[in-house]
C-alpha positions as CSV (number, residue, x, y, z in Angstrom):
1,X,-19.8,16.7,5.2
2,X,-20.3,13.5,3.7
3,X,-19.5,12.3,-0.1
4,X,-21.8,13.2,-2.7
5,X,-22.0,11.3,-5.7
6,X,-18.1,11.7,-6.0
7,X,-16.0,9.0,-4.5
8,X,-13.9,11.3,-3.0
9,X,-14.4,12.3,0.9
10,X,-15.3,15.1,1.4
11,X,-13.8,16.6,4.9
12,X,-10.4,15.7,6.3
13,X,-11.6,13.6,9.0
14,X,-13.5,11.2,6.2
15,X,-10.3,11.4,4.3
16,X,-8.2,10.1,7.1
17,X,-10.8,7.0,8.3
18,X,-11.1,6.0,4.3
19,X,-7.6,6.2,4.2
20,X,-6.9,4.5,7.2
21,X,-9.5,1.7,6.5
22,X,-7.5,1.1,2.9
23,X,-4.2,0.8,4.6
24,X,-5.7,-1.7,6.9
25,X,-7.3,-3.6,4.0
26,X,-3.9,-3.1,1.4
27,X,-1.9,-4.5,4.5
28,X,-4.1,-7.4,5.5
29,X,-4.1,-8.7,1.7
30,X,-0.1,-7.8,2.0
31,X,0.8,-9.9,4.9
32,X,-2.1,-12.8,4.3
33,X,-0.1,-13.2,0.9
34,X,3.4,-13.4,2.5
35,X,1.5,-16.0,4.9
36,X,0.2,-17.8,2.3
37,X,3.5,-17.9,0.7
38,X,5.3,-19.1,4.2
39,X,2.9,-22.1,4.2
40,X,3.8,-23.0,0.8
41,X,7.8,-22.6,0.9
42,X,9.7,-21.8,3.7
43,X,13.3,-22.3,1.9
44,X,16.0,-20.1,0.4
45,X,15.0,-16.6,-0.5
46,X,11.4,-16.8,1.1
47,X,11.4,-14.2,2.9
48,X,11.8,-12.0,-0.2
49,X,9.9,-14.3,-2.1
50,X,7.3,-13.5,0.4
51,X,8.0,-9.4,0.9
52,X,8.0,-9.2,-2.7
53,X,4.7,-11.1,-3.4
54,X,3.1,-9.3,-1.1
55,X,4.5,-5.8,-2.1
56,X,3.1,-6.8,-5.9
57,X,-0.7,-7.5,-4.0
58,X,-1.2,-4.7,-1.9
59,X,0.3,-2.3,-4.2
60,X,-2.7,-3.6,-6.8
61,X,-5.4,-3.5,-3.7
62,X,-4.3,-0.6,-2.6
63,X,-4.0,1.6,-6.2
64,X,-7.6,0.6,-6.9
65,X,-9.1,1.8,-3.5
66,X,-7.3,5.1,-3.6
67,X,-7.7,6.0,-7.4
68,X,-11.5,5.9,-7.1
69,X,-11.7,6.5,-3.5
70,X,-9.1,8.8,-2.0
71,X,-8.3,10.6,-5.4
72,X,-11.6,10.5,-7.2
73,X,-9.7,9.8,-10.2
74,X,-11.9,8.9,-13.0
75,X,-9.4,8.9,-15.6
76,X,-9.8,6.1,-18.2
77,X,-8.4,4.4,-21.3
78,X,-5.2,1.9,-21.0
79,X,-2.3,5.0,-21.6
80,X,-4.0,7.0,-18.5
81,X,-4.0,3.6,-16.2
82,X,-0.5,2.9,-17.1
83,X,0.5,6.2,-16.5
84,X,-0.9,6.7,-13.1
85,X,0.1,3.1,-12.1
86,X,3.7,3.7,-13.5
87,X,3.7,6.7,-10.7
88,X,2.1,4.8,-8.3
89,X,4.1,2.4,-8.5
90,X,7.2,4.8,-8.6
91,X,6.3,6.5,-5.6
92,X,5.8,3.0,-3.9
93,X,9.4,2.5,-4.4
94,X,10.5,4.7,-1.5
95,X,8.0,3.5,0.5
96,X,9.1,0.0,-0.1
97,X,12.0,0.5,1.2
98,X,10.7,1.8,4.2
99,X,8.7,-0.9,4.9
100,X,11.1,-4.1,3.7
101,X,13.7,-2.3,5.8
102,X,11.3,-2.4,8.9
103,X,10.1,-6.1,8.3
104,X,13.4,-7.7,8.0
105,X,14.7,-5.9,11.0
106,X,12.1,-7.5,12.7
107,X,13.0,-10.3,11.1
108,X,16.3,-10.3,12.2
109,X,15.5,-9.5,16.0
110,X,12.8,-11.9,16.3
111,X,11.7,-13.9,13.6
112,X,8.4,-15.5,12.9
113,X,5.8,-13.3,13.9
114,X,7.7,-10.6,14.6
115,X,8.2,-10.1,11.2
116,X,4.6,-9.4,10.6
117,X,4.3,-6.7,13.0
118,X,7.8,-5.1,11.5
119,X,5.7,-5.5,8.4
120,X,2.6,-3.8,9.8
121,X,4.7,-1.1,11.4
122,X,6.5,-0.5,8.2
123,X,3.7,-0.2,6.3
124,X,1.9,2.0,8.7
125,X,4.6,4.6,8.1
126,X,5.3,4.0,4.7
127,X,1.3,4.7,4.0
128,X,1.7,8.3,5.8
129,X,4.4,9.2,3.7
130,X,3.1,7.3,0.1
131,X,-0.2,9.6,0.3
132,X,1.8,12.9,0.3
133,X,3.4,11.7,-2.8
134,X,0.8,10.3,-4.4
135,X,-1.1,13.4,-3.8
136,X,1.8,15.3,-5.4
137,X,3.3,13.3,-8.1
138,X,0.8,10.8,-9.0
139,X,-2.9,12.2,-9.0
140,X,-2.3,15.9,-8.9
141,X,-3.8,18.7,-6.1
142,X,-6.8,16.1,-5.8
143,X,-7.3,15.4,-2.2
């Protein structure tokens, strides 16, 4: 089956390349901003200058693709965005810790671009476990 004028998917397999292809995207825009940051400053506190940067990016990228797209959430109004980005956001926090914990173990063992791929693999897993709760907690029996 494919999507009909919903933005949900409509079969698992659809649900699990979308989902896949947001992850990519919300951890690209992630690590390019911690990048970014790197070139800028490289001093005291950068690296979670940098982790946190990027956590505040790809949680925004990643909350607008899978609202509309995974969730088909067509709330609106300022209360219903703040709620469901409060949750989002909540739900993010165990997640993040899942993912800073991976990066700066790889940061630790290897440095430089090891850090990325600690980063990559952390969010990877963190992404399996953030759409369970997000299915839950934040956007209901949606998906």
């Amino acid at each position: 089956m494919t999507a009909g004028t919903s933005g949900a998917p409509r079969s698992l397999p659809e649900l699990g390349l979308r989902y896949t292809a947001f992850a990519v995207v919300a951890t690209a825009v992630n690590l390019l901003t911690q990048w970014c940051l790197f070139a800028l400053y490289a001093g005291p506190g950068a690296v979670y200058a940098a982790l946190a940067l990027g956590t505040l990016t790809g949680l925004v990228a990643k909350y607008v693709l899978d609202k509309r797209w995974i969730f088909d959430d067509r709330s609106t109004g300022a209360a219903a965005h703040a709620r469901k980005f409060s949750l989002y956001t909540l739900m993010g926090v165990f997640t993040t810790v899942i993912f800073w914990g991976t990066e700066l173990a790889f940061d630790a063992l290897g440095g430089g671009s090891w850090r990325y791929v600690g980063g990559a693999l952390g969010l990877a897993i963190g992404y399996v476990v953030k759409y369970r709760l997000d299915r839950r907690f934040v956007f209901g029996s949606a998906s």
